[in-house]
C-alpha positions in Angstrom: 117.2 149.3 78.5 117.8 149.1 82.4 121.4 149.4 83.2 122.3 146.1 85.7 124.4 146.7 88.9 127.9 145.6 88.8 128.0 141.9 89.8 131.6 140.3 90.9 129.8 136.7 90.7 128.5 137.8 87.4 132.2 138.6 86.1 133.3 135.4 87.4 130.7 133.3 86.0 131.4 135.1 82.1 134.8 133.5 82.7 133.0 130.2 82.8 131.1 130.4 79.6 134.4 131.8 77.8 136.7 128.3 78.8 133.8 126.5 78.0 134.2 127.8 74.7 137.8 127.3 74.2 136.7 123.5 75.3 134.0 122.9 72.7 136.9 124.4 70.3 139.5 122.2 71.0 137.0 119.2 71.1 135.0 119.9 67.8 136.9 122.0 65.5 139.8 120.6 63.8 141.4 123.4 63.4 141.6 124.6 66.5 143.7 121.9 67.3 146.2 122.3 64.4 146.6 125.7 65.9 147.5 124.2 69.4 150.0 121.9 68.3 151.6 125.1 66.0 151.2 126.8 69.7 153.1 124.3 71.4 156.2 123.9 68.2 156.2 127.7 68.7 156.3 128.3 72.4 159.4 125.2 72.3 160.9 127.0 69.5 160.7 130.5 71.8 162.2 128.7 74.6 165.0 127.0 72.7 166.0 130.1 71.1 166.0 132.0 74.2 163.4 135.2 72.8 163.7 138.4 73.8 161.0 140.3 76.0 159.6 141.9 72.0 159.9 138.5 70.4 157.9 136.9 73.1 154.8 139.9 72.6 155.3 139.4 69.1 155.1 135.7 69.2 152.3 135.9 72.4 150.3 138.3 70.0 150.2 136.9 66.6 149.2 133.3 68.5 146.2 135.1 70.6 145.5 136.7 66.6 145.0 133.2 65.0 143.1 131.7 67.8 140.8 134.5 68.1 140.2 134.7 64.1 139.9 130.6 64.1 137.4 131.0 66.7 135.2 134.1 65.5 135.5 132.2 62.4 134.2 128.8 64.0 131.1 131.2 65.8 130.4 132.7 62.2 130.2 128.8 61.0 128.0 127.4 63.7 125.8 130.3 63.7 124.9 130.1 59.9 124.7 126.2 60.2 121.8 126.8 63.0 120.0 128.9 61.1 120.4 127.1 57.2 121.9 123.8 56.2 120.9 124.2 52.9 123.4 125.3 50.2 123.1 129.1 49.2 125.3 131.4 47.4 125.6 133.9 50.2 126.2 131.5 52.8 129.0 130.2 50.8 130.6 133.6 50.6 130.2 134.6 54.4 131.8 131.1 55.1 134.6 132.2 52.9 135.2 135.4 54.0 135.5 134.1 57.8 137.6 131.6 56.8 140.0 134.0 54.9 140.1 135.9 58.2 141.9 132.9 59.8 144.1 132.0 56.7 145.5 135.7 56.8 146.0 136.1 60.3 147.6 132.2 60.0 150.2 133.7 57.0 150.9 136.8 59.3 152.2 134.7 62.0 154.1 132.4 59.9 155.8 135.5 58.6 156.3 136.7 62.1 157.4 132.8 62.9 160.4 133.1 59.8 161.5 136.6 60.6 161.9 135.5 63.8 163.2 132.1 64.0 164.6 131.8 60.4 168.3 133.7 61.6 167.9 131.8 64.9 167.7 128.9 63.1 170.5 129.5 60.5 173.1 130.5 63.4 172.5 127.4 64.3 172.9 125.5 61.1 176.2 127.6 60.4 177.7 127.4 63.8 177.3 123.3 63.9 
């Protein structure tokens, strides 16, 4: 394989095919969009709370983890549905498996959500 000069315009232009991705997310998949609206109760949350610098990377990481799961998993989807519509057992199970991958990373940062907003949230309560 011939190696390719480094190309800024190149670089640039990759940028454009990745926001055009996170476009066709938010317009086709469903789920995507559940994940933005968590995203933006989260980030409110964050900012009412007033998060520290760790809680923001925590919160800023496990948000990038569950978008970048629900969108592998939305690849994985597509790609099979290109190649077969038809119903086969081992489409069924990749489909699964991808999807697990977001429901896992999903219940990881709803644990990181309650560990860190749950005391927040019952200071509150008590204080009122």
């Amino acid at each position: 394989m011939k190696s390719q000069k480094f190309s800024l315009k190149k670089r640039l232009k990759s940028f454009s095919y990745a926001f055009s991705g996170l476009k066709t997310a938010l317009k086709e998949e469903h789920n995507t969009r559940i994940h933005l609206a968590a995203t933006v109760i989260v980030v409110t949350f964050s900012l009412f709370f007033d998060i520290n610098k760790y809680e923001w990377i925590t919160v800023i990481f496990a948000i990038g983890f569950v978008f970048a799961m629900e969108l592998t998993n939305s690849a994985i989807e597509n790609t099979i549905d290109f190649i077969s519509l038809e119903k086969h057992d081992a489409i069924r199970k990749i489909k699964d498996l991808s999807a697990a991958a977001v429901l896992i990373s999903a219940i990881a940062a709803l644990i990181i959500g309650l560990i860190i907003f749950l005391p927040k949230i019952c200071a509150l309560c008590l204080n009122n």
